[in-house]
N, CA, C and O atoms as a GROMACS GRO file, in nm:
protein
  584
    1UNK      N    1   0.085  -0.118   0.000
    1UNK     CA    2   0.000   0.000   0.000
    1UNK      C    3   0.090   0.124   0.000
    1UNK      O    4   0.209   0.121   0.032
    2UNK      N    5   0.021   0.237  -0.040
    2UNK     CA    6   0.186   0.350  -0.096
    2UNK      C    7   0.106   0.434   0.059
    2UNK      O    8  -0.014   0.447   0.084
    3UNK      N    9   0.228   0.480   0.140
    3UNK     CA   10   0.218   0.522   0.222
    3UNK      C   11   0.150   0.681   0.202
    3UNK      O   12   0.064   0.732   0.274
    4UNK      N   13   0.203   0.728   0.109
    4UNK     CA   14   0.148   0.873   0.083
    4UNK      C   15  -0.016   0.839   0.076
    4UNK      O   16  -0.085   0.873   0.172
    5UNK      N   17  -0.059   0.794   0.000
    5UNK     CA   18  -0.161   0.754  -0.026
    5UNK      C   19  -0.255   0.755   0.082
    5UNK      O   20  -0.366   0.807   0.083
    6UNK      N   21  -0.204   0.697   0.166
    6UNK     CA   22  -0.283   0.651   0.311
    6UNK      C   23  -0.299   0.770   0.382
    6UNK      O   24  -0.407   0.815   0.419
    7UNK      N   25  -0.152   0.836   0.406
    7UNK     CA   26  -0.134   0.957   0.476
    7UNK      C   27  -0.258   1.074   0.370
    7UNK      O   28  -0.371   1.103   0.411
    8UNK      N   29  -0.225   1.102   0.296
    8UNK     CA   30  -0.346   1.189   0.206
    8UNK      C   31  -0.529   1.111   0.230
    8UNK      O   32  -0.621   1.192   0.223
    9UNK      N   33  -0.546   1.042   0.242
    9UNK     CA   34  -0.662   1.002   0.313
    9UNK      C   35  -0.707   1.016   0.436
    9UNK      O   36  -0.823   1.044   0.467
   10UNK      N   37  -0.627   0.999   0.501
   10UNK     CA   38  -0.612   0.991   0.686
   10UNK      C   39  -0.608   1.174   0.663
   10UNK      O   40  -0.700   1.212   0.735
   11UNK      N   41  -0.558   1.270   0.611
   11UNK     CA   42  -0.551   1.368   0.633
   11UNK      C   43  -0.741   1.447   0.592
   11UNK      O   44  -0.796   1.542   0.646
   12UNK      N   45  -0.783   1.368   0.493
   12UNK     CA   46  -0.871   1.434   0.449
   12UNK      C   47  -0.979   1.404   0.546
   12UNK      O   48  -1.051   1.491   0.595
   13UNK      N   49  -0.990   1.234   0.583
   13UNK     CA   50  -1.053   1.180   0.704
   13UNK      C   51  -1.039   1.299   0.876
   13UNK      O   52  -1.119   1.302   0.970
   14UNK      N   53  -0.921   1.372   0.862
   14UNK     CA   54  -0.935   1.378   1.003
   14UNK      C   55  -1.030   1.515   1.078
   14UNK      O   56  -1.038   1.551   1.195
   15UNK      N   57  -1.082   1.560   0.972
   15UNK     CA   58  -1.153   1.701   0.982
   15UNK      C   59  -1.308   1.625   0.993
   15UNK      O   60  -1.373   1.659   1.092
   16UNK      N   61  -1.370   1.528   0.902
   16UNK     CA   62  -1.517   1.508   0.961
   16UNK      C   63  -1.524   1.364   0.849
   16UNK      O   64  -1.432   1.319   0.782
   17UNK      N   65  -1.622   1.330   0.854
   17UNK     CA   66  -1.642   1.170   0.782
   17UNK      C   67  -1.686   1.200   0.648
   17UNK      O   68  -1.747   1.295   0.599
   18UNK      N   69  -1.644   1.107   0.608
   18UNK     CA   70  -1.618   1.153   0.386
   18UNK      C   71  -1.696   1.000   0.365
   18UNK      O   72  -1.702   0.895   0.429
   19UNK      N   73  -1.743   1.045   0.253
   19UNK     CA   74  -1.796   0.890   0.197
   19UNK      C   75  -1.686   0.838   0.127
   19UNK      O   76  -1.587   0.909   0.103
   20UNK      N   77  -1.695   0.706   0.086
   20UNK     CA   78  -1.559   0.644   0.000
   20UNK      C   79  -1.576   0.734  -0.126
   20UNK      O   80  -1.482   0.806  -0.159
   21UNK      N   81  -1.669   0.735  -0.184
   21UNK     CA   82  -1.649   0.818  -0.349
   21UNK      C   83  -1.574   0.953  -0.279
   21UNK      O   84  -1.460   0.941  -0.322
   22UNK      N   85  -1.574   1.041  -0.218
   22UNK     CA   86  -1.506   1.159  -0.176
   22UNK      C   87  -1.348   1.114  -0.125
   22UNK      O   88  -1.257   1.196  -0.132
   23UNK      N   89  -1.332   1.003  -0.083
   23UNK     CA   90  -1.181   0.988  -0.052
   23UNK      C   91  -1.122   0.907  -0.183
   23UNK      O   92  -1.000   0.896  -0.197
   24UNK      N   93  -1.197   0.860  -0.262
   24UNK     CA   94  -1.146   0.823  -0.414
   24UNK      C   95  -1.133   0.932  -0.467
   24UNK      O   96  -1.020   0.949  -0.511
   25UNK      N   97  -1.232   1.049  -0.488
   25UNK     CA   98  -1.210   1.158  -0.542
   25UNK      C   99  -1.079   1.249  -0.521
   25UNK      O  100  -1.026   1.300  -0.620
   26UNK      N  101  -1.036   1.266  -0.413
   26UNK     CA  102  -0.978   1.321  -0.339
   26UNK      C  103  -0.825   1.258  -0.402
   26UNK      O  104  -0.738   1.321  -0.463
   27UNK      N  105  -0.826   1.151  -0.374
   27UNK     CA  106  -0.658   1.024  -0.443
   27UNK      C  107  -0.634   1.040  -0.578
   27UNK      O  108  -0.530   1.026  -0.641
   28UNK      N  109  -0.754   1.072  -0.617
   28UNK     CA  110  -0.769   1.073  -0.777
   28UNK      C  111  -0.703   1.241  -0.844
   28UNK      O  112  -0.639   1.267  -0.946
   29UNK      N  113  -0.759   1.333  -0.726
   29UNK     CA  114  -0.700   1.430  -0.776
   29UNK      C  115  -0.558   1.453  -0.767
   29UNK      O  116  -0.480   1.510  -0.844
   30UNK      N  117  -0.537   1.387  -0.641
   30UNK     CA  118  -0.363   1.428  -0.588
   30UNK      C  119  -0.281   1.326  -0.677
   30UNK      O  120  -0.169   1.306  -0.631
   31UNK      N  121  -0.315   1.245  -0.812
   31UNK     CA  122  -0.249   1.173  -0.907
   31UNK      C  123  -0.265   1.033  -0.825
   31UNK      O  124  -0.332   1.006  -0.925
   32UNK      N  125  -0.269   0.945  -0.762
   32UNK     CA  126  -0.247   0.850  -0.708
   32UNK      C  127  -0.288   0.724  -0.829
   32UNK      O  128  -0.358   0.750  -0.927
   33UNK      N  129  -0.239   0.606  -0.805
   33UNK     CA  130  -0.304   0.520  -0.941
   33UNK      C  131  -0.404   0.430  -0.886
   33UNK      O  132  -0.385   0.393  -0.770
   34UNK      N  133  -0.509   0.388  -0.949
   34UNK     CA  134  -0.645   0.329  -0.939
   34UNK      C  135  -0.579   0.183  -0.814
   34UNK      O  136  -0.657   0.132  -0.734
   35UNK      N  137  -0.473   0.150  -0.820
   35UNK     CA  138  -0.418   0.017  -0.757
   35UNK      C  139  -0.425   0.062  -0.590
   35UNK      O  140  -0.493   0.006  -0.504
   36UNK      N  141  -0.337   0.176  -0.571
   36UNK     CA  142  -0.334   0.208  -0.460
   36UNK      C  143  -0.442   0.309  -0.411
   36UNK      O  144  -0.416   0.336  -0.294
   37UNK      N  145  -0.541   0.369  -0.450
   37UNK     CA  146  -0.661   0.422  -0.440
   37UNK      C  147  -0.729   0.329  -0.354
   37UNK      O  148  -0.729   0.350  -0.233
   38UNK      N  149  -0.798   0.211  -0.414
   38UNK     CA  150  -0.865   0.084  -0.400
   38UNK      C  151  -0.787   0.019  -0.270
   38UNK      O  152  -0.855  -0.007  -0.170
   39UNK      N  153  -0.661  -0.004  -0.270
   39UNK     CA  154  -0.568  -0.056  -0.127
   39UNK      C  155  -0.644   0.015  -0.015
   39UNK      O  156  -0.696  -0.032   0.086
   40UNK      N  157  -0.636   0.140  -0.060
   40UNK     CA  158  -0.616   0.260   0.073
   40UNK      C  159  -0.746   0.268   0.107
   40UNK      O  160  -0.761   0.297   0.226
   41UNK      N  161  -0.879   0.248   0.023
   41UNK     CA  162  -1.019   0.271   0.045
   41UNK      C  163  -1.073   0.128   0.105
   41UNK      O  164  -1.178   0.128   0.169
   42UNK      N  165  -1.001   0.007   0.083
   42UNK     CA  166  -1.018  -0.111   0.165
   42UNK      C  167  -0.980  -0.100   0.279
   42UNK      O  168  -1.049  -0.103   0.381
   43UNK      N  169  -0.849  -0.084   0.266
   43UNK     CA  170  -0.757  -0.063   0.454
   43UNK      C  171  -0.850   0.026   0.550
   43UNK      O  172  -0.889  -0.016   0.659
   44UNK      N  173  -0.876   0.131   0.507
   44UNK     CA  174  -0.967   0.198   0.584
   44UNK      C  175  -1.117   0.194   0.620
   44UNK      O  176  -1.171   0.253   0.714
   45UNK      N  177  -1.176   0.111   0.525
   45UNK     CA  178  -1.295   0.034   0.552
   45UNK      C  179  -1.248  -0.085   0.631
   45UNK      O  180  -1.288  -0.113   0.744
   46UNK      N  181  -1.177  -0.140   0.575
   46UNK     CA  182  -1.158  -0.298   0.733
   46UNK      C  183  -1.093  -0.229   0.895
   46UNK      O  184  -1.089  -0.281   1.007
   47UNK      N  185  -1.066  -0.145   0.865
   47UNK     CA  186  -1.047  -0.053   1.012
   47UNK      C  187  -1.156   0.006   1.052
   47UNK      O  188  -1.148   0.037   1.171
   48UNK      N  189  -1.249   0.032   1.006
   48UNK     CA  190  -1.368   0.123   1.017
   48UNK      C  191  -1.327   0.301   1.058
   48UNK      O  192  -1.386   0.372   1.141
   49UNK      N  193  -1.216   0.336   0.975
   49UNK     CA  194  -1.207   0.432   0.954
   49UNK      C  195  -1.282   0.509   0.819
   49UNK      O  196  -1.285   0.631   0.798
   50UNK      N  197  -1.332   0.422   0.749
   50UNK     CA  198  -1.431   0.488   0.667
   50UNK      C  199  -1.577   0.419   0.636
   50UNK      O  200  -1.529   0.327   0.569
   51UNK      N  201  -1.643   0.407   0.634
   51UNK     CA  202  -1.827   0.377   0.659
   51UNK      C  203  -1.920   0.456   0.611
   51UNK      O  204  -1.958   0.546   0.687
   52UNK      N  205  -1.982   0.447   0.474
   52UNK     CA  206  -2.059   0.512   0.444
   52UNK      C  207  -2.193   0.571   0.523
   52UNK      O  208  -2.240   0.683   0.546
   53UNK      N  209  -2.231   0.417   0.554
   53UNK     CA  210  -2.326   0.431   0.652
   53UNK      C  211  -2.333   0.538   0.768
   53UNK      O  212  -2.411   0.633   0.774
   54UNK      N  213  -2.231   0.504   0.864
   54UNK     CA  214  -2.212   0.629   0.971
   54UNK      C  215  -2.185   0.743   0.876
   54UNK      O  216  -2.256   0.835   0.918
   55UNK      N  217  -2.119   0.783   0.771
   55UNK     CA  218  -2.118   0.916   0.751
   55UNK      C  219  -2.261   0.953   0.704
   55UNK      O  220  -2.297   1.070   0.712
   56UNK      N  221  -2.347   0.855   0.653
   56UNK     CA  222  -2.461   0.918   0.640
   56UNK      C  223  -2.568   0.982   0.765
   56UNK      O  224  -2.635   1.085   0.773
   57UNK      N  225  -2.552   0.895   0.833
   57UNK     CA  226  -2.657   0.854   0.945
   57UNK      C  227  -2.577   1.040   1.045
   57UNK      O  228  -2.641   1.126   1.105
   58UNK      N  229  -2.436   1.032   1.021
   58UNK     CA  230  -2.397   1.135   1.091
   58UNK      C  231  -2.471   1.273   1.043
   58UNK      O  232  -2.530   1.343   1.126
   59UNK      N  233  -2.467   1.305   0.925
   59UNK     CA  234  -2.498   1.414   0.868
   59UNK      C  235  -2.634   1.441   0.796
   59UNK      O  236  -2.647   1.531   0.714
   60UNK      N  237  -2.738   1.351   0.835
   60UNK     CA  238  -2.872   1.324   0.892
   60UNK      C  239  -2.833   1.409   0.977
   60UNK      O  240  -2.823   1.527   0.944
   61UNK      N  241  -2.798   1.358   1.127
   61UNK     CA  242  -2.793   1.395   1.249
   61UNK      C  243  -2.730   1.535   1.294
   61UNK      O  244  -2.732   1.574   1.411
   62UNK      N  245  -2.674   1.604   1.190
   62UNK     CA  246  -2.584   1.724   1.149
   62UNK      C  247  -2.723   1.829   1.116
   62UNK      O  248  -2.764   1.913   1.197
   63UNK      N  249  -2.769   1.809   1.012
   63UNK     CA  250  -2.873   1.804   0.930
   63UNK      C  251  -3.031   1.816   1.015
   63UNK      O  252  -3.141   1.807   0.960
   64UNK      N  253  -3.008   1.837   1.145
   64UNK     CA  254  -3.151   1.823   1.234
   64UNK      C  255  -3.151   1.956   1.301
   64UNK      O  256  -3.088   2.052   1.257
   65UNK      N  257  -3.229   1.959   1.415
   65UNK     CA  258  -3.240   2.085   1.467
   65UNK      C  259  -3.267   2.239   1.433
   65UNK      O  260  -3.371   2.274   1.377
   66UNK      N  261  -3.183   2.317   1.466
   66UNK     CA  262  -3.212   2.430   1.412
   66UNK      C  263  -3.129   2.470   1.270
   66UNK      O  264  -3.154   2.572   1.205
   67UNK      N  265  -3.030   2.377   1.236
   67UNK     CA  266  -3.003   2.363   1.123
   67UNK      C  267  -3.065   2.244   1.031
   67UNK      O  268  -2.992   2.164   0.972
   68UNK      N  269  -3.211   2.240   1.026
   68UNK     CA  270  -3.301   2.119   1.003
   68UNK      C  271  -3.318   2.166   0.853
   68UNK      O  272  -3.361   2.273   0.809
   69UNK      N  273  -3.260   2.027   0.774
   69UNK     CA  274  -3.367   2.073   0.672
   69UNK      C  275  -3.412   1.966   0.597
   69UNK      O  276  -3.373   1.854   0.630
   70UNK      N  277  -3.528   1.986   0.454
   70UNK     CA  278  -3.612   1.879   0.452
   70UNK      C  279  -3.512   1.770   0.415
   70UNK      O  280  -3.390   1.761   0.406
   71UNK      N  281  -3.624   1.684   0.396
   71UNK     CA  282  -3.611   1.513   0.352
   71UNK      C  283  -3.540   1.554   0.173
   71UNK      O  284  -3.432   1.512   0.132
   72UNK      N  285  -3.594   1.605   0.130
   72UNK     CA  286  -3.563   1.605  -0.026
   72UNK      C  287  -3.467   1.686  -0.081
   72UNK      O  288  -3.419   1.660  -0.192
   73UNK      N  289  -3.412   1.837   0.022
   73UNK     CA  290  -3.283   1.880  -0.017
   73UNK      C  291  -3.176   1.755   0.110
   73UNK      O  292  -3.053   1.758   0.103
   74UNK      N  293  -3.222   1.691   0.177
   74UNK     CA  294  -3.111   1.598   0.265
   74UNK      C  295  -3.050   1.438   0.134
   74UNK      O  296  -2.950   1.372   0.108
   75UNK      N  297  -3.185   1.449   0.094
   75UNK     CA  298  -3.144   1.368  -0.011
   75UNK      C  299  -3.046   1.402  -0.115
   75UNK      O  300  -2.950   1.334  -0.152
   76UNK      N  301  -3.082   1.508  -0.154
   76UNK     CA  302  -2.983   1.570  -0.296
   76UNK      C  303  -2.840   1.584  -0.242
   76UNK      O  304  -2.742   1.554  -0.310
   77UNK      N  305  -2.832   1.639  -0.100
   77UNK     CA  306  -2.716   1.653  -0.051
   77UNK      C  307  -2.619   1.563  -0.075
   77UNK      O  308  -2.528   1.565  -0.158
   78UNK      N  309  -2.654   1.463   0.027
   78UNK     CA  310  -2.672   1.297   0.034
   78UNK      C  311  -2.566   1.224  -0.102
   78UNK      O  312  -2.451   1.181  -0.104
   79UNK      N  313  -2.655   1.236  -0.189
   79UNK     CA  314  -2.642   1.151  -0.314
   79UNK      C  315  -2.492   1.246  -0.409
   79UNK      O  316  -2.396   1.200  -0.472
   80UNK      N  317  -2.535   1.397  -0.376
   80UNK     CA  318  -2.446   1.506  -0.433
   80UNK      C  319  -2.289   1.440  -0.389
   80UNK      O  320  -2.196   1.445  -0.468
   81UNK      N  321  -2.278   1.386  -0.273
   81UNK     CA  322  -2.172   1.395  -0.170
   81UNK      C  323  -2.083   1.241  -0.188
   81UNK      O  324  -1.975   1.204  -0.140
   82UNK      N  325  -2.169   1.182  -0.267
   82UNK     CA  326  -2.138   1.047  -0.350
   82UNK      C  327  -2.192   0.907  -0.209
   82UNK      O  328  -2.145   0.796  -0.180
   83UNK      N  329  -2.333   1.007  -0.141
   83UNK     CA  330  -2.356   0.835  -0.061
   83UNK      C  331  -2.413   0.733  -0.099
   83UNK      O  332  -2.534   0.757  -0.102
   84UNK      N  333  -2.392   0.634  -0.129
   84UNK     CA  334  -2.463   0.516  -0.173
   84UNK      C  335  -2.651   0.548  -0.187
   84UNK      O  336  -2.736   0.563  -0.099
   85UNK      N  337  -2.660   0.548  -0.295
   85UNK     CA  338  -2.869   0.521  -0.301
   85UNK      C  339  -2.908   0.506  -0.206
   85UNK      O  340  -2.971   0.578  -0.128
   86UNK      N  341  -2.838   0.301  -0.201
   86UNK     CA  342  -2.965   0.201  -0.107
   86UNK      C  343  -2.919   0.289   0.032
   86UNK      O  344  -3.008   0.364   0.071
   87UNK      N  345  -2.812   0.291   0.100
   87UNK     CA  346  -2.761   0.371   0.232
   87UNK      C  347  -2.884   0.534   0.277
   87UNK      O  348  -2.954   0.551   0.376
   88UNK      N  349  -2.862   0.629   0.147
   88UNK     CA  350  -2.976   0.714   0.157
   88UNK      C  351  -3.112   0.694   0.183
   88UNK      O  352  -3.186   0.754   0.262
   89UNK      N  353  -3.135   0.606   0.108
   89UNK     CA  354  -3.279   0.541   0.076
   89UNK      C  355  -3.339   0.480   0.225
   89UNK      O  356  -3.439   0.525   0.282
   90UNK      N  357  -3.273   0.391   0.264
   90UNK     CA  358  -3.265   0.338   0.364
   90UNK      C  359  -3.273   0.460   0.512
   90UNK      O  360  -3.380   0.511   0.547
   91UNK      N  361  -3.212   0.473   0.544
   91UNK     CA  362  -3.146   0.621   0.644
   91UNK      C  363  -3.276   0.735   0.632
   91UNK      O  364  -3.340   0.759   0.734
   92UNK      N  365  -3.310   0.799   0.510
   92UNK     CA  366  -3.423   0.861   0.542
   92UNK      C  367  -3.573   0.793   0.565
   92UNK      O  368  -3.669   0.852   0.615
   93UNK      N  369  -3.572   0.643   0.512
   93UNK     CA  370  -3.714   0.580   0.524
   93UNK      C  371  -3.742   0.558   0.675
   93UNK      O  372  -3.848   0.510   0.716
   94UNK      N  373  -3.616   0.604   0.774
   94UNK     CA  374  -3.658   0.587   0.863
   94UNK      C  375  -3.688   0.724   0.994
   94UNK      O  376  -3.709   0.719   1.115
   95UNK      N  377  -3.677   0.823   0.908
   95UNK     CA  378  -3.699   0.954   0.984
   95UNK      C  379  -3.866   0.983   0.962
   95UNK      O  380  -3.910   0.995   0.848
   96UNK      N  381  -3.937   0.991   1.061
   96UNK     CA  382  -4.096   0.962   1.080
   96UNK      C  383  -4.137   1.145   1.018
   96UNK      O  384  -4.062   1.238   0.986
   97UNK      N  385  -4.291   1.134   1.021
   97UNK     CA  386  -4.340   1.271   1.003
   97UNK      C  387  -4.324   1.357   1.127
   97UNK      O  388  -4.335   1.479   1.114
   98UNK      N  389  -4.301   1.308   1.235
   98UNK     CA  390  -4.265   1.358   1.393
   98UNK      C  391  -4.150   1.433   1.341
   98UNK      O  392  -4.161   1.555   1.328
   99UNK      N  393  -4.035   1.370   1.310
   99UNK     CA  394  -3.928   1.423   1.316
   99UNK      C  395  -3.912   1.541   1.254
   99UNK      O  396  -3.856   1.636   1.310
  100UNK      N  397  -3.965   1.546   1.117
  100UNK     CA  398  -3.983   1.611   1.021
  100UNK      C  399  -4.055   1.736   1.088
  100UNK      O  400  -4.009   1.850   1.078
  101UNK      N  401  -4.155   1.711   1.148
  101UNK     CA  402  -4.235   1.819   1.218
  101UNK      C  403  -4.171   1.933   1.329
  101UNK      O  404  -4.180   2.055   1.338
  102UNK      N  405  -4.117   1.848   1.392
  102UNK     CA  406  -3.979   1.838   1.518
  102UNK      C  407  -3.877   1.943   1.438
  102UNK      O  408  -3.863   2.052   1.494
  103UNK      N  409  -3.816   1.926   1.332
  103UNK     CA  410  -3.738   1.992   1.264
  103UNK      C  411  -3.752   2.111   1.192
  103UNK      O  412  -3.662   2.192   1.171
  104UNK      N  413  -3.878   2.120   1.153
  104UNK     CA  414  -3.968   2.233   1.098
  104UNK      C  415  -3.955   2.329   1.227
  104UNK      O  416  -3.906   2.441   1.238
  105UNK      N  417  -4.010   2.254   1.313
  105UNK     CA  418  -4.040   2.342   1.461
  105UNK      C  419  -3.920   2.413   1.506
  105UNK      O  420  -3.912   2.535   1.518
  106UNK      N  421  -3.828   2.330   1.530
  106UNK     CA  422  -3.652   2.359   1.552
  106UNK      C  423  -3.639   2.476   1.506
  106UNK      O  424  -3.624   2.574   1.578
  107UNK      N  425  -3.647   2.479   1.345
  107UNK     CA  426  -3.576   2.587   1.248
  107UNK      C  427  -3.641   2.684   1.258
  107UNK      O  428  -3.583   2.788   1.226
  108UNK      N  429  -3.807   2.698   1.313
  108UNK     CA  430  -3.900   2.789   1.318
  108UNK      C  431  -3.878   2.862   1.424
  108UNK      O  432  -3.904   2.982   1.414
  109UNK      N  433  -3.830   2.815   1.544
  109UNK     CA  434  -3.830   2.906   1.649
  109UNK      C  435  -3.655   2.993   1.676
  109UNK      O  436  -3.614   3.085   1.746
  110UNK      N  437  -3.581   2.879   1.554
  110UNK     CA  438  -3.428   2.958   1.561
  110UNK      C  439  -3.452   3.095   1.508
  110UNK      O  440  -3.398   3.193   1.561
  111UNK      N  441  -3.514   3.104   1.426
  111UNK     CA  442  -3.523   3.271   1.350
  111UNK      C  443  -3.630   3.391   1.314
  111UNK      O  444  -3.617   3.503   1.264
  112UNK      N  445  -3.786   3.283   1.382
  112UNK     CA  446  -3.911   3.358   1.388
  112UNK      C  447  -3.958   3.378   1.552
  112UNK      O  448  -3.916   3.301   1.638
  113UNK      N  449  -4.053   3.495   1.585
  113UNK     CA  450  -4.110   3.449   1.684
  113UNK      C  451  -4.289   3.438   1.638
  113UNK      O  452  -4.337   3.478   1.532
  114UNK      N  453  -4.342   3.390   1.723
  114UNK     CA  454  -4.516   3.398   1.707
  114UNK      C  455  -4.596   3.477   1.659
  114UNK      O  456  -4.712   3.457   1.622
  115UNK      N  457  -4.515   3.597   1.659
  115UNK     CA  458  -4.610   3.735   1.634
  115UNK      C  459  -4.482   3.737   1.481
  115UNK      O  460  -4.450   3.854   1.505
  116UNK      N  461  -4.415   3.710   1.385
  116UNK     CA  462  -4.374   3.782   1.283
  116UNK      C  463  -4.430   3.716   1.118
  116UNK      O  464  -4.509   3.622   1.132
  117UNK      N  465  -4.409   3.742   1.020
  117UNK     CA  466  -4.468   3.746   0.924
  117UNK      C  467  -4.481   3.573   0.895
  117UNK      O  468  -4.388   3.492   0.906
  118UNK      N  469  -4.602   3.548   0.860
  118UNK     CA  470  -4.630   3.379   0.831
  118UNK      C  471  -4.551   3.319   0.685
  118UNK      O  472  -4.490   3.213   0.672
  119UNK      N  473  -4.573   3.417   0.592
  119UNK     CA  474  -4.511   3.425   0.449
  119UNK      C  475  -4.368   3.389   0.469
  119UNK      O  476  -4.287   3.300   0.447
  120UNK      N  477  -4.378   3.468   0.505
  120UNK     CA  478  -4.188   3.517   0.526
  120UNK      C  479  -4.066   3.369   0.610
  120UNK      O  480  -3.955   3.328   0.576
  121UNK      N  481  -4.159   3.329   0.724
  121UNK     CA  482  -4.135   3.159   0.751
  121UNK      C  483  -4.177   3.013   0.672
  121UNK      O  484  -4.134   2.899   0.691
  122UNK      N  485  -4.284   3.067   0.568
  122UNK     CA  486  -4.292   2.968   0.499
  122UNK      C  487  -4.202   2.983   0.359
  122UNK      O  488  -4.169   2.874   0.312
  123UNK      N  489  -4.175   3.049   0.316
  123UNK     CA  490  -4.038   3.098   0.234
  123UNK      C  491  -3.932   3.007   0.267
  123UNK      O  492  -3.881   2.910   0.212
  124UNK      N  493  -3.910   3.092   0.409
  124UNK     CA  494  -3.787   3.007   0.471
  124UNK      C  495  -3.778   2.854   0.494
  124UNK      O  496  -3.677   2.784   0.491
  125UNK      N  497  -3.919   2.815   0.521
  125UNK     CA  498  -3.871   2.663   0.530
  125UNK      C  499  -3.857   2.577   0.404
  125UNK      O  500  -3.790   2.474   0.394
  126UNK      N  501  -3.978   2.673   0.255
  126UNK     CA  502  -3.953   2.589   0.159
  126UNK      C  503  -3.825   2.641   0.070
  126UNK      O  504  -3.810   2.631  -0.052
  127UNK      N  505  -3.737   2.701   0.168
  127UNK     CA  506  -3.558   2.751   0.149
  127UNK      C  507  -3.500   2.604   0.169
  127UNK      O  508  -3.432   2.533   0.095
  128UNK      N  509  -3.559   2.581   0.308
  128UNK     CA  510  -3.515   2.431   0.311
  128UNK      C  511  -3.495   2.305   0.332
  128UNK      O  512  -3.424   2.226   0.395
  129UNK      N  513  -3.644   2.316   0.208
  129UNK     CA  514  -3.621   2.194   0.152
  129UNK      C  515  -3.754   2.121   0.224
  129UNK      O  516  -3.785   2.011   0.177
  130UNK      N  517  -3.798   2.150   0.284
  130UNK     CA  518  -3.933   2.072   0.318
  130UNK      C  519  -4.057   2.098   0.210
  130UNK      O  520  -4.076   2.189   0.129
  131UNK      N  521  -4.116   2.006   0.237
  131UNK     CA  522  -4.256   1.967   0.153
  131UNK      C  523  -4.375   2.073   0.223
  131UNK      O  524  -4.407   2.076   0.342
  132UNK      N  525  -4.436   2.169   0.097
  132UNK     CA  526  -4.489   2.247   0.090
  132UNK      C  527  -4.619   2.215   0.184
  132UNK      O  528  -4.682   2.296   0.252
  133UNK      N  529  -4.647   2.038   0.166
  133UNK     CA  530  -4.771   1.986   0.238
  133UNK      C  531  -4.744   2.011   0.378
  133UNK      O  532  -4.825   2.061   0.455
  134UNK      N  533  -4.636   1.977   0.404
  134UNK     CA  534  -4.619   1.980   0.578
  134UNK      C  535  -4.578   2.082   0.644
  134UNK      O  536  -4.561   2.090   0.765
  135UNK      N  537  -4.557   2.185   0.537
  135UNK     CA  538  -4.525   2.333   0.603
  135UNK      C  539  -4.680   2.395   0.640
  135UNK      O  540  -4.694   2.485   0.722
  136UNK      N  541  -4.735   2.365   0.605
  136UNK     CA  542  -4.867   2.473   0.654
  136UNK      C  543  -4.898   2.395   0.807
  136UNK      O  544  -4.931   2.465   0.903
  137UNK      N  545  -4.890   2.296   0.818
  137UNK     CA  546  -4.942   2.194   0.965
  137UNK      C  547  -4.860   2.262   1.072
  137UNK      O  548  -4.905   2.299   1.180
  138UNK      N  549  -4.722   2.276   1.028
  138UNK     CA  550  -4.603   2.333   1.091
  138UNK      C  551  -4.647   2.481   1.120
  138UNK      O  552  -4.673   2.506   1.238
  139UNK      N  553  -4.659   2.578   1.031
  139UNK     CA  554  -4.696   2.700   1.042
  139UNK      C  555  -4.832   2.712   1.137
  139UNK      O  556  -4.822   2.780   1.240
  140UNK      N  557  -4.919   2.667   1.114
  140UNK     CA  558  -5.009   2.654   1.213
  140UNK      C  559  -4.958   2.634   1.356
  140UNK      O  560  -4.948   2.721   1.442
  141UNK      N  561  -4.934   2.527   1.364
  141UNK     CA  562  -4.875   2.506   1.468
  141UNK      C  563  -4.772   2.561   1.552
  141UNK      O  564  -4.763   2.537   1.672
  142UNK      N  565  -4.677   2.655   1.471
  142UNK     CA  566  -4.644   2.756   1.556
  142UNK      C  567  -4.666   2.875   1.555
  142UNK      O  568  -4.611   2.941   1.642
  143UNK      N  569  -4.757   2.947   1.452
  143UNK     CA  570  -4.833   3.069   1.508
  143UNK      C  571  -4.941   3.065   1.564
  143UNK      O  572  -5.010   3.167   1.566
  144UNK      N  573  -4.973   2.977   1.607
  144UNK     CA  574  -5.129   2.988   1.678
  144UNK      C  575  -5.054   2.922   1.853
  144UNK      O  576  -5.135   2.900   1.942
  145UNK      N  577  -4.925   2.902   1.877
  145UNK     CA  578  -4.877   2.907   2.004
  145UNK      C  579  -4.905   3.054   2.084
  145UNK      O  580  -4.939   3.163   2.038
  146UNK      N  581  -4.880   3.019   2.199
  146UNK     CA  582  -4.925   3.154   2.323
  146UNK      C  583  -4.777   3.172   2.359
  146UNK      O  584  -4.744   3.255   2.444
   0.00000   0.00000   0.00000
């Protein structure tokens, strides 16, 4: 296995979790050859230094709160970022309409209060990325709070 190789992975690895297509990408740019690419993206999968899965499931979990956003820009992200389909596919089939609601709510109270413009928060949430259907349930639900 070419040591540079490893070291240029481990370096790109040590800031936050990369999917394998992003640490192929990455070998690919710094010239490396397809032989030792493939070495270095095994070695670090049988270590569990690289896992698609957890990097997905992480940035889901990145991806919540008051930096919440929908199911369908999390997807594009997702897939943009080179994560496996079935891994995506999988990972969001299991975030409920709760959550979704939960997250709406999150992002709603980071930058609106009860009394400010209804328009102007539903803008913002279909900024990002939630479904137009479940923004009004959401909006309701937090301007008609006390």
């Amino acid at each position: 296995m070419n040591p540079d190789a490893l070291e240029a992975a481990l370096r790109a690895l040590r800031t936050t979790d990369r999917f394998e297509t992003e640490i192929r990408q990455t070998l690919e740019s710094k010239g490396f050859e397809s032989k030792d690419i493939d070495q270095v993206t095994q070695h670090l999968i049988r270590r569990k230094l690289l896992d698609d899965r957890r990097t997905t499931l992480n940035l889901i979990e990145r991806k919540s709160g008051r930096r919440a956003i929908g199911i369908e820009k999390l997807r594009a992200e997702l897939l943009s970022r080179g994560a496996p389909e079935e891994i995506v596919e999988e990972s969001l089939a299991n975030l409920s309409w709760e959550d979704q609601r939960r997250a709406m709510r999150d992002a709603l109270s980071s930058k609106f209060k009860p009394t400010d413009n209804r328009a102007k928060a539903a803008r913002f949430l279909l900024g990002r990325g939630f479904a137009e259907d479940e923004i009004e349930g959401a909006l309701d639900e937090f301007f008609l709070q006390e």
